[in-house]
MIMILUM-163427 format. One line per field, with one value per atom (N, C-alpha, C): residue in three letters; atom name; x, y, z; chain. Coordinates in nm, 4 decimals, decimal comma. Atoms other than C-alpha are relative to their C-alpha. Layout:
N
residu	[ALA / ...]
atome	[CA / ...]
xx	[X / ...]
yy	[Y / ...]
zz	[Z / ...]
chaine	[A / ...]
! end
This chain:
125
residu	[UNK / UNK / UNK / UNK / UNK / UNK / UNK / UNK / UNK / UNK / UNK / UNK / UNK / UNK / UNK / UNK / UNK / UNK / UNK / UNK / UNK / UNK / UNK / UNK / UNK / UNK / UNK / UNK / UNK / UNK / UNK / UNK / UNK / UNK / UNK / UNK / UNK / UNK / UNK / UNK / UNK / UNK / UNK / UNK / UNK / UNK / UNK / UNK / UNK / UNK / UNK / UNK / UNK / UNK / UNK / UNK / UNK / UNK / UNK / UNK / UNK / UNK / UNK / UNK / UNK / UNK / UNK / UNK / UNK / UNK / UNK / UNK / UNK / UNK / UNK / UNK / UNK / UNK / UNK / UNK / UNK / UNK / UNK / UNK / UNK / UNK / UNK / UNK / UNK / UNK / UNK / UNK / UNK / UNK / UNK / UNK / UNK / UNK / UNK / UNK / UNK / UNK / UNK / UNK / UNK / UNK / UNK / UNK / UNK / UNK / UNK / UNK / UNK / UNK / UNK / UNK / UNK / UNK / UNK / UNK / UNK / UNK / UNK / UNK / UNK / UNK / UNK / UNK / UNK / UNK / UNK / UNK / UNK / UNK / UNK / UNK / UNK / UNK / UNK / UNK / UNK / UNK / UNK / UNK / UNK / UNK / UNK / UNK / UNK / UNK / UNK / UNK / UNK / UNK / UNK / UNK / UNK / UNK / UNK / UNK / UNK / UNK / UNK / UNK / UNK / UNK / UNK / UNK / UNK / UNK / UNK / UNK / UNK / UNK / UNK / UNK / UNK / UNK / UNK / UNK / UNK / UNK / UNK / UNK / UNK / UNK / UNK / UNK / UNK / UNK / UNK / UNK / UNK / UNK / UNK / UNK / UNK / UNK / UNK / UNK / UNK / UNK / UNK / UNK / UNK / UNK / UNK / UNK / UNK / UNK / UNK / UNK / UNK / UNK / UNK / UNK / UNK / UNK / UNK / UNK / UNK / UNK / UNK / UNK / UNK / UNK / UNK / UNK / UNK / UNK / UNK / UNK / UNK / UNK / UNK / UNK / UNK / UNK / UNK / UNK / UNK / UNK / UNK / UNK / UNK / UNK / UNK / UNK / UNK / UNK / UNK / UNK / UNK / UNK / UNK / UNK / UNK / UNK / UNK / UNK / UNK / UNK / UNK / UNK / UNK / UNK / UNK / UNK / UNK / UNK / UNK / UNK / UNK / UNK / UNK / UNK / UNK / UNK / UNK / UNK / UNK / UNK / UNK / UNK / UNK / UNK / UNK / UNK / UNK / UNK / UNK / UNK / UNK / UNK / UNK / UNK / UNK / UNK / UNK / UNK / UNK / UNK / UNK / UNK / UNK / UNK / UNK / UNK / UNK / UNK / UNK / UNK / UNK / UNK / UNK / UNK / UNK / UNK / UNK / UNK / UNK / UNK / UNK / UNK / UNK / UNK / UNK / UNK / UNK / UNK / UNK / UNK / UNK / UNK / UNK / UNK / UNK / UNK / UNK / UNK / UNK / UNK / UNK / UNK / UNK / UNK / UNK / UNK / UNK / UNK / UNK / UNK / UNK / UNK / UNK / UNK / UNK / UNK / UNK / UNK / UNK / UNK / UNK / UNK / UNK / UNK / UNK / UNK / UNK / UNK / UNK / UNK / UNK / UNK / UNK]
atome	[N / CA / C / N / CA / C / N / CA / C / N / CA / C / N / CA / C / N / CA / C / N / CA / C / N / CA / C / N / CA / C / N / CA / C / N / CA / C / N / CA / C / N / CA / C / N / CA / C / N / CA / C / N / CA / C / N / CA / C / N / CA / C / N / CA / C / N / CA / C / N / CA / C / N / CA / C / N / CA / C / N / CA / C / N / CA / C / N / CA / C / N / CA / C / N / CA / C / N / CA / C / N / CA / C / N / CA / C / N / CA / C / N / CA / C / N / CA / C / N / CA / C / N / CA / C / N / CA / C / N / CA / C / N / CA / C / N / CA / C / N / CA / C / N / CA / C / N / CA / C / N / CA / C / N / CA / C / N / CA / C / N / CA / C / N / CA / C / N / CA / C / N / CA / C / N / CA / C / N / CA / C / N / CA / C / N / CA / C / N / CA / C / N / CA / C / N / CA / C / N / CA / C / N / CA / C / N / CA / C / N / CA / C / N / CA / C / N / CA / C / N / CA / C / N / CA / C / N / CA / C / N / CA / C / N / CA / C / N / CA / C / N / CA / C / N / CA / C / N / CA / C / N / CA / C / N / CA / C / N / CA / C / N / CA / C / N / CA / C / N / CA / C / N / CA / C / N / CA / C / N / CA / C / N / CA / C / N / CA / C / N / CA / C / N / CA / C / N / CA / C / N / CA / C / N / CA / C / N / CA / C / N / CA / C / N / CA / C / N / CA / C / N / CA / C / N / CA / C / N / CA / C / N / CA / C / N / CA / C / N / CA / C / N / CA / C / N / CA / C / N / CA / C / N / CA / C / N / CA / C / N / CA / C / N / CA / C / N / CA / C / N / CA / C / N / CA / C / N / CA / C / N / CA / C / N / CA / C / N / CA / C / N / CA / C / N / CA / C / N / CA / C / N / CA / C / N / CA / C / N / CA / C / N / CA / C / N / CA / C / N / CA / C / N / CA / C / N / CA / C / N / CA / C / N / CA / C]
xx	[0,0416 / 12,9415 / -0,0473 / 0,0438 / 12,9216 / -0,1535 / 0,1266 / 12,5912 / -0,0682 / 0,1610 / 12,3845 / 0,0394 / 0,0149 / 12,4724 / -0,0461 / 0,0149 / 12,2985 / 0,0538 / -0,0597 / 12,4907 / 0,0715 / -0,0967 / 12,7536 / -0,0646 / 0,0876 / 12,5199 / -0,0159 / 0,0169 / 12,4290 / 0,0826 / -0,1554 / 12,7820 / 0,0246 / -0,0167 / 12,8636 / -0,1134 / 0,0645 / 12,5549 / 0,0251 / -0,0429 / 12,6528 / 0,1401 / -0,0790 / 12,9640 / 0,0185 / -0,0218 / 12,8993 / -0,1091 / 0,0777 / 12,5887 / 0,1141 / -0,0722 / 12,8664 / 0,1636 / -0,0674 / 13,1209 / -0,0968 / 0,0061 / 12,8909 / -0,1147 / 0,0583 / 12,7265 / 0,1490 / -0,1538 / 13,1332 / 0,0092 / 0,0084 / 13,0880 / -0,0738 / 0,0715 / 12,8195 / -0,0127 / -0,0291 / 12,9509 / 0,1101 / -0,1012 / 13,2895 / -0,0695 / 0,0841 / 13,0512 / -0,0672 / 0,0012 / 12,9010 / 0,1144 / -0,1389 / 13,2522 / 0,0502 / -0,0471 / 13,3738 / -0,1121 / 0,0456 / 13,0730 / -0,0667 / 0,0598 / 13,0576 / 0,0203 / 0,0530 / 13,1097 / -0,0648 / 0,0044 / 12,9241 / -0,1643 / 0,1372 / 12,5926 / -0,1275 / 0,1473 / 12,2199 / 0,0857 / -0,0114 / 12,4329 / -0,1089 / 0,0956 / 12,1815 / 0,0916 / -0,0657 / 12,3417 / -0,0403 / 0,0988 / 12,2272 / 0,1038 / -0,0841 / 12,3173 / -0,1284 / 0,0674 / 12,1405 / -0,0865 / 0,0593 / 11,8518 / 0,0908 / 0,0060 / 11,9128 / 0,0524 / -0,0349 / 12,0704 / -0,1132 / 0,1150 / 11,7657 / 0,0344 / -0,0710 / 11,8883 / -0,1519 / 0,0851 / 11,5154 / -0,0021 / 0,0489 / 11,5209 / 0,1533 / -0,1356 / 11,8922 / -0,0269 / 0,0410 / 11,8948 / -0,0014 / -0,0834 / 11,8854 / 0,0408 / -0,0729 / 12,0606 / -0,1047 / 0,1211 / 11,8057 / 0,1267 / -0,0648 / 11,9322 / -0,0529 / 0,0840 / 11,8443 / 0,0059 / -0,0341 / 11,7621 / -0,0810 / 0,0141 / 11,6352 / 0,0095 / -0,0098 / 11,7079 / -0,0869 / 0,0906 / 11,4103 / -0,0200 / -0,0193 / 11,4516 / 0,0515 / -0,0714 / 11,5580 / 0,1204 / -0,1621 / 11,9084 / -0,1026 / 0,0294 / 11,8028 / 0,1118 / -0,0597 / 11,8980 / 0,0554 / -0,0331 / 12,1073 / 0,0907 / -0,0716 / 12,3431 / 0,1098 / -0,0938 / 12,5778 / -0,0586 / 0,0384 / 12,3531 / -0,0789 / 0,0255 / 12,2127 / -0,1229 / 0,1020 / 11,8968 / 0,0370 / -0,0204 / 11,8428 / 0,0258 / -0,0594 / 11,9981 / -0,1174 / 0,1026 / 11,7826 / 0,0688 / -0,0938 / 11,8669 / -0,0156 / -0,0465 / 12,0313 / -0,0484 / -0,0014 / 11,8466 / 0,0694 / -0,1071 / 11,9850 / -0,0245 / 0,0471 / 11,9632 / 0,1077 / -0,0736 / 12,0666 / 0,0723 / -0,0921 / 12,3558 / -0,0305 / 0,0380 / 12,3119 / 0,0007 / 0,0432 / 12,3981 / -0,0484 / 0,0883 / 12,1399 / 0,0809 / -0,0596 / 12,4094 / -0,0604 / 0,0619 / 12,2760 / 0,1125 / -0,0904 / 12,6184 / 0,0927 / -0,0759 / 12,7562 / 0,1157 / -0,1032 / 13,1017 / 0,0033 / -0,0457 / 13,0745 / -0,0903 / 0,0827 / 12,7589 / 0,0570 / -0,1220 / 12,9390 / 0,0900 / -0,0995 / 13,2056 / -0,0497 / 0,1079 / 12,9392 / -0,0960 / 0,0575 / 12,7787 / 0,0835 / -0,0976 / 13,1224 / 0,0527 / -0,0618 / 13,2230 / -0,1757 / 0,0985 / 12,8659 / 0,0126 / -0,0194 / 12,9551 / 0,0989 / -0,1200 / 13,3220 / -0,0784 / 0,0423 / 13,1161 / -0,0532 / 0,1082 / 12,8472 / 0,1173 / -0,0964 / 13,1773 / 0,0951 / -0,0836 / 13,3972 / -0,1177 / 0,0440 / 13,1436 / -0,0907 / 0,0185 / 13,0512 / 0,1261 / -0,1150 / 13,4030 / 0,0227 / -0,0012 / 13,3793 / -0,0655 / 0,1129 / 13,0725 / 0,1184 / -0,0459 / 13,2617 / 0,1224 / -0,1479 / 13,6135 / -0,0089 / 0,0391 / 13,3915 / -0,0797 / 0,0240 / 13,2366 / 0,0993 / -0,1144 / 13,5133 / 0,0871 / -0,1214 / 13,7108 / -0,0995 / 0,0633 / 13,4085 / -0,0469 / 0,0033 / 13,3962 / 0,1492 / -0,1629 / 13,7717 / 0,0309 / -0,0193 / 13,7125 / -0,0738 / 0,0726 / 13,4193 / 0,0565 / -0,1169 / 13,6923 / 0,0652 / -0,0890 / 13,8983 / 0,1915 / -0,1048 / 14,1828 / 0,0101 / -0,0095 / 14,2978 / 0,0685 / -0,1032 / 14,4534 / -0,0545]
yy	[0,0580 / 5,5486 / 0,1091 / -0,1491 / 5,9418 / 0,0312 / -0,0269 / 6,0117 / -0,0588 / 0,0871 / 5,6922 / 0,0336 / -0,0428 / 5,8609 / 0,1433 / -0,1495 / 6,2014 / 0,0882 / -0,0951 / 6,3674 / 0,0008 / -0,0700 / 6,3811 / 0,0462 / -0,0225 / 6,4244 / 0,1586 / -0,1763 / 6,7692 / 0,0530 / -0,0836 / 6,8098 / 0,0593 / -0,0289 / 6,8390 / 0,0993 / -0,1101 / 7,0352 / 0,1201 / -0,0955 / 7,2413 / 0,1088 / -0,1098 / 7,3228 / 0,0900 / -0,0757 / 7,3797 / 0,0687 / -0,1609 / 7,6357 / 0,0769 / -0,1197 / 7,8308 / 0,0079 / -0,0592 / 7,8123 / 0,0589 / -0,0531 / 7,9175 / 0,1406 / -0,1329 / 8,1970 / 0,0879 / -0,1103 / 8,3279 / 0,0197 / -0,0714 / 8,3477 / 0,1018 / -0,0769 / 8,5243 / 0,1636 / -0,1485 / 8,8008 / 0,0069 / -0,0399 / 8,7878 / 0,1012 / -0,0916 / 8,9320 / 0,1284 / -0,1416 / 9,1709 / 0,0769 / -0,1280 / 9,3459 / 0,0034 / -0,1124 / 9,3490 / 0,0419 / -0,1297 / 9,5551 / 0,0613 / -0,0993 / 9,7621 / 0,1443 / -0,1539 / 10,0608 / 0,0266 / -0,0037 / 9,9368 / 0,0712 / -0,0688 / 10,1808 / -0,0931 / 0,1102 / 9,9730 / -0,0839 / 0,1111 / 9,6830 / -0,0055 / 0,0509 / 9,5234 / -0,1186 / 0,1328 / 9,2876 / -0,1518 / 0,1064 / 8,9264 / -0,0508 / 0,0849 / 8,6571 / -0,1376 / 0,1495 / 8,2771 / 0,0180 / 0,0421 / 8,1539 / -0,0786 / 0,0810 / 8,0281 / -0,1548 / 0,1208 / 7,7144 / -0,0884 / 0,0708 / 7,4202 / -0,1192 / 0,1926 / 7,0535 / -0,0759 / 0,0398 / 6,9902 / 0,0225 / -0,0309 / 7,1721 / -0,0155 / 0,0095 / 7,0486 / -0,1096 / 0,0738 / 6,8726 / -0,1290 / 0,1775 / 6,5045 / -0,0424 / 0,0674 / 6,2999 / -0,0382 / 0,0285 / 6,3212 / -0,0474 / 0,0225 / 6,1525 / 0,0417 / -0,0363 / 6,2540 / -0,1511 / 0,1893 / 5,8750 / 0,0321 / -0,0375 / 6,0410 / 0,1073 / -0,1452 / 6,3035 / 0,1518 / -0,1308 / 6,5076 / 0,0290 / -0,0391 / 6,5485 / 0,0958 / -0,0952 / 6,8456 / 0,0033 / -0,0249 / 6,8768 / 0,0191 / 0,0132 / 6,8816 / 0,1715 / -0,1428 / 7,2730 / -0,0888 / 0,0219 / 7,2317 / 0,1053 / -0,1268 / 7,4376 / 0,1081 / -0,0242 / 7,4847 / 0,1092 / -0,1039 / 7,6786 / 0,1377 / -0,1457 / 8,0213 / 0,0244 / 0,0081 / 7,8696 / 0,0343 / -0,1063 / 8,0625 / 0,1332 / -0,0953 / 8,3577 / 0,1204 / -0,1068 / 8,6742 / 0,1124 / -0,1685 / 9,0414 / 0,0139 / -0,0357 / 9,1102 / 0,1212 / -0,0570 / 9,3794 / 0,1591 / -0,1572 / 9,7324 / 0,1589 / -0,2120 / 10,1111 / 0,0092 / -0,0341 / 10,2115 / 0,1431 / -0,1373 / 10,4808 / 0,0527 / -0,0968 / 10,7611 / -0,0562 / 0,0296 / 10,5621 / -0,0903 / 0,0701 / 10,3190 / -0,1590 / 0,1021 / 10,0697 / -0,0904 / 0,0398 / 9,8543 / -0,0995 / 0,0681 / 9,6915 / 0,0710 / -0,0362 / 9,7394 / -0,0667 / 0,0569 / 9,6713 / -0,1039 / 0,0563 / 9,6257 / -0,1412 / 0,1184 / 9,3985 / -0,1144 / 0,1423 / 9,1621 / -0,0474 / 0,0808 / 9,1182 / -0,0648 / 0,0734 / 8,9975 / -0,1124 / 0,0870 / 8,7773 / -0,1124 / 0,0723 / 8,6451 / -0,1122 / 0,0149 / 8,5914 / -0,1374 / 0,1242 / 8,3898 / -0,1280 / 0,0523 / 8,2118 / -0,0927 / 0,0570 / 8,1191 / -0,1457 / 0,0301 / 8,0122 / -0,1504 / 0,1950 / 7,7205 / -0,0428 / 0,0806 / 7,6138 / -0,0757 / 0,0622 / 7,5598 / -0,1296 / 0,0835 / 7,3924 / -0,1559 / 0,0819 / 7,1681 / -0,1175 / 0,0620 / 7,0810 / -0,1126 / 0,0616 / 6,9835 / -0,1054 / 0,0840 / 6,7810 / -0,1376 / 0,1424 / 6,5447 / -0,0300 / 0,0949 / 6,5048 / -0,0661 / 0,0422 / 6,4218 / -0,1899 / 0,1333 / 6,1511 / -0,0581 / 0,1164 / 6,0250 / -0,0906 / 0,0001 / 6,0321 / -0,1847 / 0,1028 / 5,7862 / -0,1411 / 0,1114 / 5,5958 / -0,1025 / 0,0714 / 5,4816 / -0,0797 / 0,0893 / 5,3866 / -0,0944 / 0,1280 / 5,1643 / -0,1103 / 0,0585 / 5,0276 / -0,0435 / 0,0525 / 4,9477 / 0,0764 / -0,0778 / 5,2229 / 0,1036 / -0,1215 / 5,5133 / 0,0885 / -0,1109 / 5,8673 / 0,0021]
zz	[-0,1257 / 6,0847 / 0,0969 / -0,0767 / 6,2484 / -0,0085 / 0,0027 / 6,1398 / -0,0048 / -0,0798 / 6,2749 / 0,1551 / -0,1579 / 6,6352 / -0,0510 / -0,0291 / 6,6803 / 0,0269 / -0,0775 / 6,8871 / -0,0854 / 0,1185 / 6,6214 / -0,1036 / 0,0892 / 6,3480 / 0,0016 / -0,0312 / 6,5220 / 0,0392 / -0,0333 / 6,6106 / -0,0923 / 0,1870 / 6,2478 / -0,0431 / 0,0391 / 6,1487 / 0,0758 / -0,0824 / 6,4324 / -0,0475 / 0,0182 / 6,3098 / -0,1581 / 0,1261 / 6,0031 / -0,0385 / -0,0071 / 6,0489 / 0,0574 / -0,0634 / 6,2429 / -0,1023 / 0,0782 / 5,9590 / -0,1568 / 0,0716 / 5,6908 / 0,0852 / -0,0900 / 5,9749 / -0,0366 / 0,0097 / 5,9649 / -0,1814 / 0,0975 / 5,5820 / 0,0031 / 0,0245 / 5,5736 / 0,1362 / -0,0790 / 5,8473 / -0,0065 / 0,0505 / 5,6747 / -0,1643 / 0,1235 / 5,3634 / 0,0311 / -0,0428 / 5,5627 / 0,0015 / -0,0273 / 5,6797 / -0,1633 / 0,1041 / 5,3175 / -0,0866 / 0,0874 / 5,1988 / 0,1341 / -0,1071 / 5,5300 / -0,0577 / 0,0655 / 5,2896 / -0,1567 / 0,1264 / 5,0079 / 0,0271 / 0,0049 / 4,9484 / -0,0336 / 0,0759 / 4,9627 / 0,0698 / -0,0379 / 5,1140 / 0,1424 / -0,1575 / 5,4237 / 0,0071 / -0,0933 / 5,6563 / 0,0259 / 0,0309 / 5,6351 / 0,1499 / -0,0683 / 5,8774 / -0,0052 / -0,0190 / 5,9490 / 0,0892 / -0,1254 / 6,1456 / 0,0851 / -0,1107 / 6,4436 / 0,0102 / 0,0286 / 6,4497 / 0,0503 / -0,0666 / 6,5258 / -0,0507 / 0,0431 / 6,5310 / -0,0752 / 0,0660 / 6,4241 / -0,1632 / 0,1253 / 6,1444 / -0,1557 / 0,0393 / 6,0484 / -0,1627 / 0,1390 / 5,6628 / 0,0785 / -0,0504 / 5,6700 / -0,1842 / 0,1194 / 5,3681 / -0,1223 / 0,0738 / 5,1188 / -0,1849 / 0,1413 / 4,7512 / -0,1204 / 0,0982 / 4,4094 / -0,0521 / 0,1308 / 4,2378 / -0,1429 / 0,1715 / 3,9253 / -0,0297 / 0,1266 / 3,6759 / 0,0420 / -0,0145 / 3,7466 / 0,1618 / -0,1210 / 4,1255 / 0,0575 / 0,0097 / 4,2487 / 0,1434 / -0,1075 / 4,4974 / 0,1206 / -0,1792 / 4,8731 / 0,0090 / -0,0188 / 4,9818 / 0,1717 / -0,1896 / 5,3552 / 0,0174 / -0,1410 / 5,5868 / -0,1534 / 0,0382 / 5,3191 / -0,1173 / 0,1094 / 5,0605 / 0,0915 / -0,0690 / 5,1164 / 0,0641 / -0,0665 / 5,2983 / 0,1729 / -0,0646 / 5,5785 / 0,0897 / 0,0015 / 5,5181 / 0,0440 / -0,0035 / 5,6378 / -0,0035 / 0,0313 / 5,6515 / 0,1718 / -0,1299 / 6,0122 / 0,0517 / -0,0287 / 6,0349 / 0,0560 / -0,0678 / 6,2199 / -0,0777 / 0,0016 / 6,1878 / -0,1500 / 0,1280 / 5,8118 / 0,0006 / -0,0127 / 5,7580 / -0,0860 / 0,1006 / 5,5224 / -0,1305 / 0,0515 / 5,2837 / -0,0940 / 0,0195 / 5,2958 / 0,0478 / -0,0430 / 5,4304 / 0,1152 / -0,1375 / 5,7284 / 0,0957 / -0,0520 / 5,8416 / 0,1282 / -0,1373 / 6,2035 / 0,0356 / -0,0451 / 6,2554 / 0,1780 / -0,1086 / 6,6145 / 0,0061 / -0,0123 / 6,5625 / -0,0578 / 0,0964 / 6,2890 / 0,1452 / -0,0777 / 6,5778 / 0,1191 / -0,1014 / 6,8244 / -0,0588 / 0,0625 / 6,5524 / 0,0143 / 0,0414 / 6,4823 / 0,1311 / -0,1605 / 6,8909 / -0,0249 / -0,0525 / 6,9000 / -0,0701 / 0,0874 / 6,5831 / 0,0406 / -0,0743 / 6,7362 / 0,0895 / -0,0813 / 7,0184 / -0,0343 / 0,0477 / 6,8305 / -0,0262 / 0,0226 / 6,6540 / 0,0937 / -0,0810 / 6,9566 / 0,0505 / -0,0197 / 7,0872 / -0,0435 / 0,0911 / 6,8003 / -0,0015 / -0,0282 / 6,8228 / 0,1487 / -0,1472 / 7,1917 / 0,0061 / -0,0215 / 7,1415 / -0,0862 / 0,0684 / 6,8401 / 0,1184 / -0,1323 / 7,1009 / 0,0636 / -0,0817 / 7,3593 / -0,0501 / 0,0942 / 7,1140 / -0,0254 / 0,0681 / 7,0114 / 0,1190 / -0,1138 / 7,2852 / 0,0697 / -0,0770 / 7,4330 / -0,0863 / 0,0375 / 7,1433 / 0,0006 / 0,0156 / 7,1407 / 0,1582 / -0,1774 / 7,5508 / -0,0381 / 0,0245 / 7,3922 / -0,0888 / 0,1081 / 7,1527 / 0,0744 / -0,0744 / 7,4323 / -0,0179 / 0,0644 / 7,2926 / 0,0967 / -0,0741 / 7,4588 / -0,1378 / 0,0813 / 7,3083 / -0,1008]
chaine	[A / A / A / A / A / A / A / A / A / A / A / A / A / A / A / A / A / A / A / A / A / A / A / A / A / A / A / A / A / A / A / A / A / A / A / A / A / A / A / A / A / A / A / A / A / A / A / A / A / A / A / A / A / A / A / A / A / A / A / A / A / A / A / A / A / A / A / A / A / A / A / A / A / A / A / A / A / A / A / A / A / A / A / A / A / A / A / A / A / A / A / A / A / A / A / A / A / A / A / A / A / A / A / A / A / A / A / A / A / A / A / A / A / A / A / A / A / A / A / A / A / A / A / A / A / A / A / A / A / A / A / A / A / A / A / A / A / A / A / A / A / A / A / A / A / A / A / A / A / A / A / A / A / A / A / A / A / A / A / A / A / A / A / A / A / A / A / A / A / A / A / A / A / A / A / A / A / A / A / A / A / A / A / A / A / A / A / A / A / A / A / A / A / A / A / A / A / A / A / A / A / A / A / A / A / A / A / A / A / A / A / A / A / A / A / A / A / A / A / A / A / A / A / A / A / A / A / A / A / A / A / A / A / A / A / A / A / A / A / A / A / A / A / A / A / A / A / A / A / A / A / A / A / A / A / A / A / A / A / A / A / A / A / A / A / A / A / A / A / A / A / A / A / A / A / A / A / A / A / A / A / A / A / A / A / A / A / A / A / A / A / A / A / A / A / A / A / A / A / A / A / A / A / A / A / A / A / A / A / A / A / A / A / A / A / A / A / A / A / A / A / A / A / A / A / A / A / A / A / A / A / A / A / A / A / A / A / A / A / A / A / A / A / A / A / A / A / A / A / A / A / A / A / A / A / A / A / A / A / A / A / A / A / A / A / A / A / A / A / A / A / A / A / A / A]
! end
């Protein structure tokens, strides 16, 4: 019933670009001393460009890619260390803090939904 309202729809995609953003800058920190590793992280979160529910109804169809696969992922860029590493501790923890950030507020958005669907229910709590 969540995802014929929008606003939850992109609540949910919301929070879950910002838990697989915290994978992918929990992967950076454990190869912040691996040699050749580059730093990846996600576009941008864009409610346009968020999956929608696509089905496979035959055999030869191929899976629908969304938030949850490694679509995309880019290289985070940054100044490479000797050697050849491109992972910044302090940056990861400023990825991570913005990351926190979409999630809390992904969170906020469904409470706030809910919270207003259970007054349209005639329910409280």
């Amino acid at each position: 019933m969540l995802e014929r309202i929008d606003t939850m729809r992109m609540a949910r995609e919301l929070g879950a670009h910002a838990a697989n953003r915290q994978r992918v800058i929990a992967a950076n920190v454990a190869n912040a001393d691996t040699p050749g590793y580059r730093a990846r992280d996600l576009q941008d979160f864009d409610p346009d460009r968020a999956p929608t529910q696509l089905k496979a109804t035959r055999s030869g169809h191929v899976a629908a890619a969304g938030w949850g696969s490694t679509a995309g992922v880019r290289d985070a860029g940054g100044e490479l260390s000797p050697n050849g590493n491109s992972v910044s501790i302090e940056g990861e923890m400023l990825r991570a803090a913005d990351a926190k950030r979409q999630f809390d507020l992904s969170l906020s958005v469904m409470q706030s939904g809910l919270s207003l669907l259970r007054t349209a229910l005639g329910r409280r709590g």
